[in-house]
C-alpha positions in Angstrom: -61.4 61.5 -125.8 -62.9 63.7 -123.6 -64.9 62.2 -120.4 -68.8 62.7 -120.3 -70.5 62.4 -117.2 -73.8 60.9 -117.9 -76.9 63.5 -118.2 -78.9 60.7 -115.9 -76.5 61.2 -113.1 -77.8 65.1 -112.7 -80.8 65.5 -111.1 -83.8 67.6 -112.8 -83.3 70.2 -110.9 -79.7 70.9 -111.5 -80.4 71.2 -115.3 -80.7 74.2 -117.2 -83.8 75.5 -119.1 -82.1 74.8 -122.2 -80.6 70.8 -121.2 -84.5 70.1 -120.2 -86.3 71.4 -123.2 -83.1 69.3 -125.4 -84.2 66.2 -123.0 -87.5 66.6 -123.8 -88.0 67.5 -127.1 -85.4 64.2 -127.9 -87.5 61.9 -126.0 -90.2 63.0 -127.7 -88.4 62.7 -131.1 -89.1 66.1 -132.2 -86.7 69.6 -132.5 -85.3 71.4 -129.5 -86.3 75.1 -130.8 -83.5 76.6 -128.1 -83.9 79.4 -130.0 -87.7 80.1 -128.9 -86.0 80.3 -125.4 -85.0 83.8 -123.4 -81.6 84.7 -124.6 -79.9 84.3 -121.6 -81.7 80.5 -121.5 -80.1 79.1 -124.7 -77.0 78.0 -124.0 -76.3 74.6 -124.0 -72.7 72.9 -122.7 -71.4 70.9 -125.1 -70.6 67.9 -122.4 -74.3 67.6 -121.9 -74.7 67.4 -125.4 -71.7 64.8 -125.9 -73.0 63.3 -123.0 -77.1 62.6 -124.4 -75.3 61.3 -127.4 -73.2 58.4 -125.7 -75.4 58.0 -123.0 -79.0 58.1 -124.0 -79.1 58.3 -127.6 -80.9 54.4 -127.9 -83.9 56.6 -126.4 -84.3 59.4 -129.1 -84.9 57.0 -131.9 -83.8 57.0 -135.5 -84.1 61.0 -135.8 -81.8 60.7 -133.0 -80.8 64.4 -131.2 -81.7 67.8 -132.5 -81.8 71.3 -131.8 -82.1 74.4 -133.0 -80.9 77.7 -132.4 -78.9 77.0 -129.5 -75.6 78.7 -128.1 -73.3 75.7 -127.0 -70.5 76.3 -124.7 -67.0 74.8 -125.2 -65.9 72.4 -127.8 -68.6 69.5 -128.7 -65.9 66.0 -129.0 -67.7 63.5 -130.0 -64.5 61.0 -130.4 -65.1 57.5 -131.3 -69.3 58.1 -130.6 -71.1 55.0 -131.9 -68.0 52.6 -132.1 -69.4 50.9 -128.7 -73.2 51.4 -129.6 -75.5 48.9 -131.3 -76.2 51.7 -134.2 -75.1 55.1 -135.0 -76.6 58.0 -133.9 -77.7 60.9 -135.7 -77.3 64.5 -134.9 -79.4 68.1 -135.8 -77.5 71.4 -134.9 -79.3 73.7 -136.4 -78.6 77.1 -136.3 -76.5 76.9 -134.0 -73.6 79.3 -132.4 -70.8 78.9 -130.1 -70.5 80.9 -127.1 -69.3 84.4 -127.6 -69.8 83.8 -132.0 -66.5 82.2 -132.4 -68.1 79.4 -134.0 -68.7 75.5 -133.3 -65.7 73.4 -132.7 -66.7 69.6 -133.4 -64.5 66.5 -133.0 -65.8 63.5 -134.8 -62.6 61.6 -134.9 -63.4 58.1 -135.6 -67.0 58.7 -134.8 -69.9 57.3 -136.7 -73.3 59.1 -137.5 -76.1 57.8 -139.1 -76.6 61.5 -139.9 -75.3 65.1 -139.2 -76.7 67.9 -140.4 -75.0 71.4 -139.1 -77.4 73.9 -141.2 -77.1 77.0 -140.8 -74.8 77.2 -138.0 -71.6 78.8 -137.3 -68.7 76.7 -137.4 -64.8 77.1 -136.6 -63.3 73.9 -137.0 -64.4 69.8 -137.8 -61.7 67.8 -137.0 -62.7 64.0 -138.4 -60.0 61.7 -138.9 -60.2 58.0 -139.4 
């Protein structure tokens, strides 16, 4: 399983246009539209991502994260996410691309999700065993 630093342990002003609209859309339960961002804003590391989700997801509510149209760089492992939480998150990626097109890699081994919905994005591989 990959290690996550947790997003609170960045400050503000470290964070990238993309990782505050994500925060900020979440917390106010609505959709990231990453998309609606400058081209060069949109990208989005999948750690942060991986990182919201076992970190702060208790705050986003029952729609849980979700985004649209963002570019997220390197491999999004979401390994074992929700075994050690009171409930299972759930998860938007919308539209979605990995960096340089090559496609979404997502590893939900032994993960559980309330919800994941990967409409209309590009993706290379799932791995989800157990």
């Amino acid at each position: 399983m990959a290690k996550t630093a947790s997003p609170r342990s960045r400050g503000t002003a470290a964070r990238s246009l993309a990782e505050k609209a994500l925060l900020k859309a979440a917390l106010a339960g609505k959709i990231a539209e990453i998309g609606d961002l400058p081209e060069r804003s949109r990208g989005l590391a999948a750690d942060f991502i991986a990182g919201l989700m076992r970190h702060r997801a208790a705050e986003f509510g029952p729609r849980g994260l979700r985004l649209r149209g963002a570019r997220i760089v390197g491999a999004l492992d979401l390994t074992q996410l929700g075994a050690a939480l009171p409930f299972a998150p759930a998860l938007e990626l919308l539209d979605c691309e990995a960096e340089k097109g090559a496609g979404l890699t997502l590893n939900l081994s032994r993960a559980a999700l309330v919800a994941l919905d990967l409409s209309g994005s590009s993706i290379a591989r799932v791995t989800a065993p157990g």
